[in-house]
C-alpha positions in Angstrom: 0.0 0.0 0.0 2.4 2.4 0.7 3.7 4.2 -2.0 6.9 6.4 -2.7 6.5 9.7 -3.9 9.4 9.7 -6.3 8.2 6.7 -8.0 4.5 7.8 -9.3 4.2 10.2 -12.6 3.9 13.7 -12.1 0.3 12.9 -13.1 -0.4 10.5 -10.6 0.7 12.1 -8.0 -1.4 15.4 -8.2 -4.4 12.6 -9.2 -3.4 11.5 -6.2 -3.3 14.4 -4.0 -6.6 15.9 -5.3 -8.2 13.3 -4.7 -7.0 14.0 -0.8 -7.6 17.7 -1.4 -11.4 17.0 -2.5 -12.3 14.6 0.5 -10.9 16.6 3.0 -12.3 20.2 1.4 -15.8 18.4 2.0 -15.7 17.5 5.6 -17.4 20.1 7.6 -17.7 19.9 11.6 -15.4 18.4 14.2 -17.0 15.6 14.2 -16.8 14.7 10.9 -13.0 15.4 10.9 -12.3 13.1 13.4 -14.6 10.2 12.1 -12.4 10.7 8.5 -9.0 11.0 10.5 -9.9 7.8 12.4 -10.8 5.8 9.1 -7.8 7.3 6.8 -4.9 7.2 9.8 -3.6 4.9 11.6 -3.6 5.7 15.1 0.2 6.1 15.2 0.0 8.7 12.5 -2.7 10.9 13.9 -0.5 11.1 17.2 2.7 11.9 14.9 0.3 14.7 13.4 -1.2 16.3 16.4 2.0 16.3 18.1 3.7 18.2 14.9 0.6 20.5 15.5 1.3 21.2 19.3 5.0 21.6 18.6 4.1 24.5 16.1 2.3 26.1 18.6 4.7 26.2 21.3 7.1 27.4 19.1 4.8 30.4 18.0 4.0 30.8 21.6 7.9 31.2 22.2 8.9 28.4 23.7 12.5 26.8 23.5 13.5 24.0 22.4 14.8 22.8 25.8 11.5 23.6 27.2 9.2 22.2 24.3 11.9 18.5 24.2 11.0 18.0 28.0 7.4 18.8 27.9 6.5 16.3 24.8 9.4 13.9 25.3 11.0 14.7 21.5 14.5 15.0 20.1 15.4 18.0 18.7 15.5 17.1 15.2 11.7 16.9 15.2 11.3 20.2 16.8 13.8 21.7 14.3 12.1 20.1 11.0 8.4 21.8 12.8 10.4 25.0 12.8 11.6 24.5 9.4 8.5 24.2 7.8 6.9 27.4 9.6 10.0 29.3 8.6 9.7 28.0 4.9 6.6 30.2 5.1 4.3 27.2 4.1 0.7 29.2 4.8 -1.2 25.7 5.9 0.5 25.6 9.3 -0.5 29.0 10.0 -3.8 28.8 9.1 -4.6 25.5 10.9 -3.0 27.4 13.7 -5.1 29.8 13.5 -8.4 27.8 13.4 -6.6 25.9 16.6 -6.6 28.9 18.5 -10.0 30.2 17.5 -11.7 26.9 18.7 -9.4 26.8 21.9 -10.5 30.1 22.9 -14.0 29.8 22.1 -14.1 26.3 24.3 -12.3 28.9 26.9 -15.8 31.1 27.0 -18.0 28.7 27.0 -16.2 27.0 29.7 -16.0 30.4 31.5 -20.3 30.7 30.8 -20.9 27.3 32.1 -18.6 28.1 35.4 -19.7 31.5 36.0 -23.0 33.1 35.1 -22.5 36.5 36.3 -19.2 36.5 33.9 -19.0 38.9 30.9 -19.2 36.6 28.8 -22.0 35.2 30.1 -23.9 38.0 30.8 -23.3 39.2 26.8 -24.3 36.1 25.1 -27.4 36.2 27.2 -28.3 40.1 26.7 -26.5 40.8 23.2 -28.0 43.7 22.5 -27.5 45.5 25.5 -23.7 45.7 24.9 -23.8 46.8 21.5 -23.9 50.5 23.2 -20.6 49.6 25.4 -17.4 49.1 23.9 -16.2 45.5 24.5 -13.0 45.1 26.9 -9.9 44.6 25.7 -9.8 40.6 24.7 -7.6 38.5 26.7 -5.9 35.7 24.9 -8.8 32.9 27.0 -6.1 29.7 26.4 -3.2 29.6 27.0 -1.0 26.8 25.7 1.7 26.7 27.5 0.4 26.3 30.9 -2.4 23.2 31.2 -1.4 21.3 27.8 
């Protein structure tokens, strides 16, 4: 089954990766995601790909290397190559990054509704119109990777 890049046609490989491309472009919902990751991966390689994931975010959040190798139990090499391919300005990382941080922060609020009531959060979710007339405080970054990961 496995297959080495080098030794399909330039036609068969970007067969091959659209056909990836159009699978994945159709899955919508978190759910769904992780039902497709679970058939296509094995369980080993969705590990190997969330952990690429949360090294690229500690290393965005500023962590060292030193820091990042003790908390996830890595070599440097593999910490170096995640770096590499954020540097190489490959857009995809960021993005997902970006959608990471989006979700983590709005599990942050809703987490901070369910706990507390009376929060801001809380209390603008429930009354949204009353708050259009005040600005909104300065946002705090809600998750913070670095500490509870």
């Amino acid at each position: 089954m496995k297959k080495r890049p080098d030794v399909l046609t330039e036609r068969e490989r970007m067969q091959t990766l659209d056909m990836l491309y159009t699978a994945t472009s159709n899955i919508h919902g978190h759910q769904a995601m992780r039902l497709f990751l679970r058939d296509l991966l094995t369980p080993s390689e969705r590990i190997m790909l969330g952990r690429r994931i949360w090294i690229a975010r500690l290393l965005l959040a500023g962590e060292k290397y030193d820091t990042i190798a003790a908390k996830l139990k890595l070599g440097y090499a593999t910490i170096y190559r995640v770096e590499r391919w954020l540097g190489d300005q490959f857009p995809g990382y960021e993005e997902a990054l970006r959608g990471v941080e989006r979700e983590f922060d709005k599990r942050a609020i809703n987490a901070e509704i369910r706990n507390d009531p009376f929060s801001y959060a809380s209390l603008k979710r429930k009354y949204p119109l009353h708050f259009l007339l005040f600005p909104a405080p300065k946002a705090k970054k809600k998750y913070r990777p670095c500490s509870s990961d």
